[in-house]
ROKEKOL-928437 format. One record per residue (C-alpha): residue in one letter; x, y negated, z. Coordinates in pm, 1 decimal. Example, Ala and Ser with C-alpha at 12.3 -4.5 7.8 and 13.67 -1.06 7.14 Angstrom:
+---+----------+----------+----------+
| r |        u |        v |        w |
+---+----------+----------+----------+
| A |   1230.0 |    450.0 |    780.0 |
| S |   1367.0 |    106.0 |    714.0 |
+---+----------+----------+----------+
***
This chain:
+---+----------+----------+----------+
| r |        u |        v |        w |
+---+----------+----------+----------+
| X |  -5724.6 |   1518.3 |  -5208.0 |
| X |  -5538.2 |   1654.7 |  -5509.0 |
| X |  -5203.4 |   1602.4 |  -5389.7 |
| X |  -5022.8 |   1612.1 |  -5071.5 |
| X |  -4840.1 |   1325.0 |  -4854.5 |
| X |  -4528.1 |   1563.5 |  -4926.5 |
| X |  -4609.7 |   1516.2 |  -5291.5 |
| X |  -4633.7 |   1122.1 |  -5233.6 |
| X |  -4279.7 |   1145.3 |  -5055.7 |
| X |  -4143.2 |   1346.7 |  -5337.4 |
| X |  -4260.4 |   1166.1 |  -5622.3 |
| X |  -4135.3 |    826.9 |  -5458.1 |
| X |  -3788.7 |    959.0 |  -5342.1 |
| X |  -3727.1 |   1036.1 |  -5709.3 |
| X |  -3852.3 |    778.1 |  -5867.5 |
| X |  -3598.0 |    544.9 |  -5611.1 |
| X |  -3291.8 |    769.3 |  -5703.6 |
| X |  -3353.0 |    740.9 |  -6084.5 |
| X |  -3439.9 |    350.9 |  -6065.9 |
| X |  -3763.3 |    402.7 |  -6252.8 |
| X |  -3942.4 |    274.6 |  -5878.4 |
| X |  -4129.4 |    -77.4 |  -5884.6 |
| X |  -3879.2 |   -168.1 |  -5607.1 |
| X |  -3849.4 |   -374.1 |  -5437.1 |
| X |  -4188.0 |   -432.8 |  -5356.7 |
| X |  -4319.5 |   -790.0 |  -5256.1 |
| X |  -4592.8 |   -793.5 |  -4979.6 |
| X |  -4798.3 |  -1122.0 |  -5036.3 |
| X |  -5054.5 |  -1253.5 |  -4793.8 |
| X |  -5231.5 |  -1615.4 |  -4793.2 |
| X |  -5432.3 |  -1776.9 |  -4504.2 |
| X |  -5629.5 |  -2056.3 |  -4471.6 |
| X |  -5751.8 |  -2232.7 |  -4141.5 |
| X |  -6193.7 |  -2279.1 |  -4212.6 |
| X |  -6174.0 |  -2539.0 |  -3879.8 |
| X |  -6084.1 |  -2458.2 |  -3500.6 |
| X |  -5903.7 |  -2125.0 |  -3500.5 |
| X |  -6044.1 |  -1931.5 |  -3734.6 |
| X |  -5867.9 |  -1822.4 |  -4019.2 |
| X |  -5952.9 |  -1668.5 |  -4375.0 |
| X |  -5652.5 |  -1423.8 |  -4468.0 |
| X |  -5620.2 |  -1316.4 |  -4819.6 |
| X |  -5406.2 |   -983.2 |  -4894.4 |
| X |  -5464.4 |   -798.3 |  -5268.0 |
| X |  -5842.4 |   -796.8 |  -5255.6 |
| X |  -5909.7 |   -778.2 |  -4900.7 |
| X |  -6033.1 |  -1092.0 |  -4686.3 |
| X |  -5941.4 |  -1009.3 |  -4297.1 |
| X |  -6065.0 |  -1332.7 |  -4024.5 |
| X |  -5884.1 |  -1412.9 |  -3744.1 |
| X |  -5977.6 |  -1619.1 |  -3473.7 |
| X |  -5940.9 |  -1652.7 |  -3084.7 |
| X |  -6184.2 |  -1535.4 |  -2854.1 |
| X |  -6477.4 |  -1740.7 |  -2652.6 |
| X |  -6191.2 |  -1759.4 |  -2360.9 |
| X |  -5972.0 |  -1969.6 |  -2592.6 |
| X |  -6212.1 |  -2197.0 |  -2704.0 |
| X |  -6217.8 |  -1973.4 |  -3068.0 |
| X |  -6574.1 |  -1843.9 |  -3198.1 |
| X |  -6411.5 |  -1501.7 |  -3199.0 |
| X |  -6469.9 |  -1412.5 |  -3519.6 |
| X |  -6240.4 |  -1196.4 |  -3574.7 |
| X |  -5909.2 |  -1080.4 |  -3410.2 |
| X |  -5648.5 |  -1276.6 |  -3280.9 |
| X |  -5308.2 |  -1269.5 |  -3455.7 |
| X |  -5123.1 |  -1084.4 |  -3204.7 |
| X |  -5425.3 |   -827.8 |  -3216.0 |
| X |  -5323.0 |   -795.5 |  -3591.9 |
| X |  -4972.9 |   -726.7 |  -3524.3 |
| X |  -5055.1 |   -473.0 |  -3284.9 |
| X |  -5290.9 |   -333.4 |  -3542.3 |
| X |  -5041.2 |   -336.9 |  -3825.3 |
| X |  -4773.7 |   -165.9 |  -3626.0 |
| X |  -5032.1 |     68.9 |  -3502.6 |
| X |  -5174.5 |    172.1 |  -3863.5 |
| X |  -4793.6 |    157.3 |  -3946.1 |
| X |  -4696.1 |    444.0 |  -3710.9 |
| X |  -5006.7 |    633.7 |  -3812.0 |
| X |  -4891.8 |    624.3 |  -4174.8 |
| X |  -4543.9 |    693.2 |  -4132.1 |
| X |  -4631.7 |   1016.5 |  -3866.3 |
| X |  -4850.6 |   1156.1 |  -4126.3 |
| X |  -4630.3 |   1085.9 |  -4433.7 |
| X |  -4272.2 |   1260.6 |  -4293.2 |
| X |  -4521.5 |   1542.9 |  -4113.6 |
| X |  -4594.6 |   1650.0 |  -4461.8 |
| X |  -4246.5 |   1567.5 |  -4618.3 |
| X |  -4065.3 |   1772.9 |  -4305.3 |
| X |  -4395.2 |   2028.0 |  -4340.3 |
| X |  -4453.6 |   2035.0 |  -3974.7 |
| X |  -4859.2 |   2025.6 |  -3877.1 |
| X |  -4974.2 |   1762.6 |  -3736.2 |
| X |  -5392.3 |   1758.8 |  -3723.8 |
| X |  -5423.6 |   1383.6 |  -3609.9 |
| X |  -5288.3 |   1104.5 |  -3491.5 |
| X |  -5370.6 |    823.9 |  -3225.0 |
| X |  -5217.0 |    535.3 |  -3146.8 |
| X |  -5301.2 |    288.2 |  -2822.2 |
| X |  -5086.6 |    -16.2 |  -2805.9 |
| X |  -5059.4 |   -285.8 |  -2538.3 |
| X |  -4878.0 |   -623.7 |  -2602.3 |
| X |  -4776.7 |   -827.6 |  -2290.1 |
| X |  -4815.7 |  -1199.3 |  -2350.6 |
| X |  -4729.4 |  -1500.4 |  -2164.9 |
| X |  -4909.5 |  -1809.3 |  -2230.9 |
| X |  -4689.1 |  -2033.2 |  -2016.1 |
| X |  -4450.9 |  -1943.0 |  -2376.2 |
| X |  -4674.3 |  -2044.7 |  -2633.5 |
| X |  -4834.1 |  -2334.0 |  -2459.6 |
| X |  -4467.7 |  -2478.3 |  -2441.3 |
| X |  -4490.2 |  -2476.3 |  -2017.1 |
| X |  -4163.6 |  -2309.5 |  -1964.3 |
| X |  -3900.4 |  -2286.5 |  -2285.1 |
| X |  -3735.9 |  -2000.6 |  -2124.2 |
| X |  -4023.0 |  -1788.4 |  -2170.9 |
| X |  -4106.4 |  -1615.7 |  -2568.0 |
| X |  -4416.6 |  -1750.2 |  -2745.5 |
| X |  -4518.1 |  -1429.2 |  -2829.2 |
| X |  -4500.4 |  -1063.5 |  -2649.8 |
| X |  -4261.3 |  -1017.4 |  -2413.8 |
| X |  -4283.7 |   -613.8 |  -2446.8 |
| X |  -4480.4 |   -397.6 |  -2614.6 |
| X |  -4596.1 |    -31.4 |  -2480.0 |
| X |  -4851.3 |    235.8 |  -2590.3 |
| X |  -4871.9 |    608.7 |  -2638.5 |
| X |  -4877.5 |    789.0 |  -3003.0 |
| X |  -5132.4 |   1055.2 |  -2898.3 |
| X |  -5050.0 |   1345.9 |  -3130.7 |
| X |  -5293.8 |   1691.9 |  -3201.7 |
| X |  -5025.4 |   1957.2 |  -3353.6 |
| X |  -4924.6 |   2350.3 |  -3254.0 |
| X |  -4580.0 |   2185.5 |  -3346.1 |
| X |  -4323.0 |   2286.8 |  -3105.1 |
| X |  -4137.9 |   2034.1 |  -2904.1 |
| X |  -3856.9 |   2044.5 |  -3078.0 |
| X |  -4034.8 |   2015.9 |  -3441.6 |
| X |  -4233.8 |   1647.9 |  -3271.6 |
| X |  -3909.8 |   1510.9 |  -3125.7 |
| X |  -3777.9 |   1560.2 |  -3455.8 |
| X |  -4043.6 |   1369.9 |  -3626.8 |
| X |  -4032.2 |   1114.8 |  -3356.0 |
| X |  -3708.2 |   1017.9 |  -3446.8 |
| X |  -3787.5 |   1052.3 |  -3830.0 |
| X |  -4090.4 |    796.3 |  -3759.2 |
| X |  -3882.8 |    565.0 |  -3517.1 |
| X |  -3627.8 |    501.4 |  -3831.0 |
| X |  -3860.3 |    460.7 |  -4087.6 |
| X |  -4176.6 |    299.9 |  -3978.6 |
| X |  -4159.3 |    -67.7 |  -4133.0 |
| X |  -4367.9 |   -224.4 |  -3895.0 |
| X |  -4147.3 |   -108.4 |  -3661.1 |
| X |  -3851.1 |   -199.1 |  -3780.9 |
| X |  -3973.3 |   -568.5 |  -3848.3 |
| X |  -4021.9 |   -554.4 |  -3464.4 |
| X |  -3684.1 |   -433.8 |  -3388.1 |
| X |  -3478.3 |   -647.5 |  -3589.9 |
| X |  -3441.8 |   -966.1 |  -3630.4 |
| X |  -3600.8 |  -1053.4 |  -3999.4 |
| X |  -3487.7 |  -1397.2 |  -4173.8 |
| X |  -3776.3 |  -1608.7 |  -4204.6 |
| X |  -3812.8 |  -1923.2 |  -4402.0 |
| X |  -4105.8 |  -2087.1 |  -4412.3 |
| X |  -4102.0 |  -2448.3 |  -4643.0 |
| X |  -4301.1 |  -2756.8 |  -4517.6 |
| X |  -4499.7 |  -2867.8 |  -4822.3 |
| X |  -4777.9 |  -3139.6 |  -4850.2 |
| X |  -5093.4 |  -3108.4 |  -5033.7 |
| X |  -5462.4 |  -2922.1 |  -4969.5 |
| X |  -5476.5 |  -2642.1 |  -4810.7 |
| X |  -5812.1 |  -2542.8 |  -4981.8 |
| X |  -6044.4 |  -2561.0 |  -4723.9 |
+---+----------+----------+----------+
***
């Protein structure tokens, strides 16, 4: 690698201040259902599948769409430790993270309103290999808490508006 994460950081932060940034950016993803629960989801040139597992009557093709929140918060932190590790130049020689999502079905089955379709909590360790001091990781902690998109998507509320069209969906 020919340049640093620090680099990455520094290049970006200026390019922001001096408005020469392509910013903002717009994150665009398309899905479409191929029958049951399976789903083909489109994102720049990638093709991820998500389905439900044998246990939900799904052909568990691929994960399940909490699974890929979990996964996107968890790729999320590992991107964010790594990028403000370099930018704050404090070692950090790897990263883990383990998440667990606590769902309630009763929620998204519509059995009892007064209980969230989706996860009720979410918990996990960030399992981190550095001869940083205390200190230096609390530091970064709270560097990564405040800046990790992902995470802050979870923490906030985010305005959603999703239109109700008619026509094929393409499959």
């Amino acid at each position: 690698m020919t340049n640093s994460f620090a680099d990455l950081y520094e290049r970006t932060n200026a390019a922001l201040k001096d408005g020469t940034a392509n910013n903002p950016i717009i994150v665009k993803v398309s899905s479409r259902n191929q029958g049951g629960f399976e789903s083909r989801i489109t994102l720049r040139d990638h093709t991820i599948v998500s389905d439900q597992p044998h246990g939900f009557e799904g052909t568990d093709k691929g994960p399940k769409p909490s699974e890929l929140l979990l996964a996107a918060l968890a790729a999320c932190q590992e991107v964010t430790w790594r990028l403000y590790a370099d930018a704050m130049e404090i070692p950090l020689d790897g990263i883990a993270i383990e998440l667990r999502g606590i769902q309630d079905l009763r929620g998204f089955l519509g059995v009892d309103d007064a209980v969230p379709a989706g996860f009720q909590r979410v918990e996990g360790e960030v399992i981190i290999d550095s001869p940083a001091s205390d200190d230096e990781l609390a530091r970064l902690r709270e560097t990564v808490d405040a800046h990790c998109p992902v995470l802050d998507d979870l923490m906030r509320a985010v305005p959603v508006a999703l239109d109700l069209k008619r026509g094929s969906s393409g499959s």
